[in-house]
C-alpha positions in Angstrom: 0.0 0.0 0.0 1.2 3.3 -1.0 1.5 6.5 0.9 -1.7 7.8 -1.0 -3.9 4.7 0.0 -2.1 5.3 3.8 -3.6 8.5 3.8 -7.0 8.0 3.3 -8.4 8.0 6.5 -6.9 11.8 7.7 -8.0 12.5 3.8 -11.4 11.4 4.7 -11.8 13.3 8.1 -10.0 16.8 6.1 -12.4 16.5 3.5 -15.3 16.6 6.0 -14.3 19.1 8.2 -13.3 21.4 4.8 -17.0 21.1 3.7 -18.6 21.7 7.5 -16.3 24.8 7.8 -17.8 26.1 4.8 -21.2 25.0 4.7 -21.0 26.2 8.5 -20.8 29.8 8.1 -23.3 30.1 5.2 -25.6 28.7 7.1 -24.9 30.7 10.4 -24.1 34.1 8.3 -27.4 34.1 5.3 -30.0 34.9 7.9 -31.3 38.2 10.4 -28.8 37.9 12.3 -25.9 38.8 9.7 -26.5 39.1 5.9 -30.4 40.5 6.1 -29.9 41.9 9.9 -32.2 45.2 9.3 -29.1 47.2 11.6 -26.5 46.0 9.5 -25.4 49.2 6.9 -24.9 47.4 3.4 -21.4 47.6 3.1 -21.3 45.5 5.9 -23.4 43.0 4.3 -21.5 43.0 1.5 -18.7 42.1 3.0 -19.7 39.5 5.2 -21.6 37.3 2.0 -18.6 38.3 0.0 -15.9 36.1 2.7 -18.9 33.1 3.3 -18.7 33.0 -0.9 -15.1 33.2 -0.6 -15.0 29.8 1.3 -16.0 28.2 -1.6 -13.1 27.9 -4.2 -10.8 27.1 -0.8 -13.0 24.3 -0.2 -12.4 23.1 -3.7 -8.5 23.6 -3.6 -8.8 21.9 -0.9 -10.5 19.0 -1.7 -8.2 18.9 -5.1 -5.0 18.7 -3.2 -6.3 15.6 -0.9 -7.6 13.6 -3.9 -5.6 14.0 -6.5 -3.7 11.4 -7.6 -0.1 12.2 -8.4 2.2 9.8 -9.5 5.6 10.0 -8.0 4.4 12.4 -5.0 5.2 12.5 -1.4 1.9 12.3 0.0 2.1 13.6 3.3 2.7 16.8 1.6 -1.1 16.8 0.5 -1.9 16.6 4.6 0.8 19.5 5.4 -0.8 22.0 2.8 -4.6 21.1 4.1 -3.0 21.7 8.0 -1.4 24.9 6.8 -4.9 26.4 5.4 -6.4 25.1 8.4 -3.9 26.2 11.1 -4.2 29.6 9.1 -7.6 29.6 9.0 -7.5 29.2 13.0 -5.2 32.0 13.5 -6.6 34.4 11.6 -9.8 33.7 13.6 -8.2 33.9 16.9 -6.4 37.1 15.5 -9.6 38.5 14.7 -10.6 37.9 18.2 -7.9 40.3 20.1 -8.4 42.5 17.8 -11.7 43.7 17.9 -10.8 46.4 20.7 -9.3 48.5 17.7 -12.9 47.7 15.6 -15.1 47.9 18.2 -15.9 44.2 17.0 -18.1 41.5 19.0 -18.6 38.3 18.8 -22.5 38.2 18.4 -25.2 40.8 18.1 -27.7 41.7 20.3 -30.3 39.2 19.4 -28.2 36.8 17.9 -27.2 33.4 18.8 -27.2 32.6 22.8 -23.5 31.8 23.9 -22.6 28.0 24.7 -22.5 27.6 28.4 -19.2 25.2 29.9 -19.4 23.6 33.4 -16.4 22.2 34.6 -16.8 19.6 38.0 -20.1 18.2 37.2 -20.9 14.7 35.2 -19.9 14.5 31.4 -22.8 15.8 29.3 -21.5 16.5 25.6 -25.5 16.3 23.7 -26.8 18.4 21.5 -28.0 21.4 22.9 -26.2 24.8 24.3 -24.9 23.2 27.9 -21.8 21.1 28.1 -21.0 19.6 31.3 -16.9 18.3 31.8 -16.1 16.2 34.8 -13.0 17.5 36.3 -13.2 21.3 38.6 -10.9 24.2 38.0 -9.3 24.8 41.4 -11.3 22.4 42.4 -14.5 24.1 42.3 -17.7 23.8 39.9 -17.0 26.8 37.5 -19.5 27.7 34.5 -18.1 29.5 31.7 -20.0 31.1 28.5 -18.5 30.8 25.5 -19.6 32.5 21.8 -20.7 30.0 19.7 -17.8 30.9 16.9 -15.4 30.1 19.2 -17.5 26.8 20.4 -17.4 25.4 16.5 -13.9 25.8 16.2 -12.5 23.9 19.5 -14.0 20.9 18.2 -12.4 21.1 14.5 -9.6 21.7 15.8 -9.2 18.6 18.4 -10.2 16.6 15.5 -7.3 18.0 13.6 -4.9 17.2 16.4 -6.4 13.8 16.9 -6.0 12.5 12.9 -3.0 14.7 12.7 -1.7 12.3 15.7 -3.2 9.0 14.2 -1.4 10.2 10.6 2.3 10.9 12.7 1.8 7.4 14.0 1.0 5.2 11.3 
């Protein structure tokens, strides 16, 4: 078996999360509470469908580079470029996050999606739904924590990423 075929199942799970992280944000950002919010000016608008459409031809690069058949390739190389765009993509988010002071930017708008809600010391509850319970205590007390759900949809991405990066490293 050839370093292609070895790579199929971190192909497989990069594929997937490729096509959530863009299907994701269209979803989250074509309704009232981004692209047709009635207190958004339209340049704003613009500008927001304008980066969920430019998810799309990424999506297909990347979908090109961990399918493609190439004869005489190293094939790890097609995982580093897909964890490059994806470790970018991630960085650029968090750098986004600091900074919004010099934007006056927020995470959500008033009237927009309620924040996911992390308790730490209380019995493991990962379901659907905004709540997430973890069983081990911060300073060993029950602590709840809210966190914006853009932040939420990235933590797990990005543990899957570490986990098949690991299983690819390994095998």
């Amino acid at each position: 078996m050839d370093l292609y075929d070895l790579n199929s199942i971190p192909r497989i799970v990069f594929s997937i999360l490729s096509i959530l992280l863009t299907i994701g944000p269209t979803i989250a950002d074509f309704n009232k509470t981004h692209a047709t919010h009635p207190d958004w000016i339209g340049h704003a608008r613009f500008h927001v469908v304008w980066q969920v459409l430019g998810f799309y031809p990424i999506l297909v690069l990347n979908l090109i580079v961990l399918w493609i058949y190439i004869p005489e390739f190293y094939y790890p190389y097609q995982l580093y470029f897909w964890l490059i765009w994806y470790f970018g993509f991630l960085v650029t988010f968090i750098i986004t996050i600091f900074s919004m002071p010099l934007f006056k930017g927020t995470l959500s708008d008033p009237g927009g999606r309620l924040p996911f809600k992390y308790t730490f010391g209380k019995k493991l509850k990962l379901l659907p739904g905004k709540d997430k319970h973890l069983p081990f205590k911060i300073k060993g007390q029950v602590k709840t924590y809210k966190v914006d759900e853009n932040l939420h949809n990235m933590i797990l991405p990005t543990i899957i990423v570490i986990i098949t990066s690991i299983y690819f490293i390994v095998h």
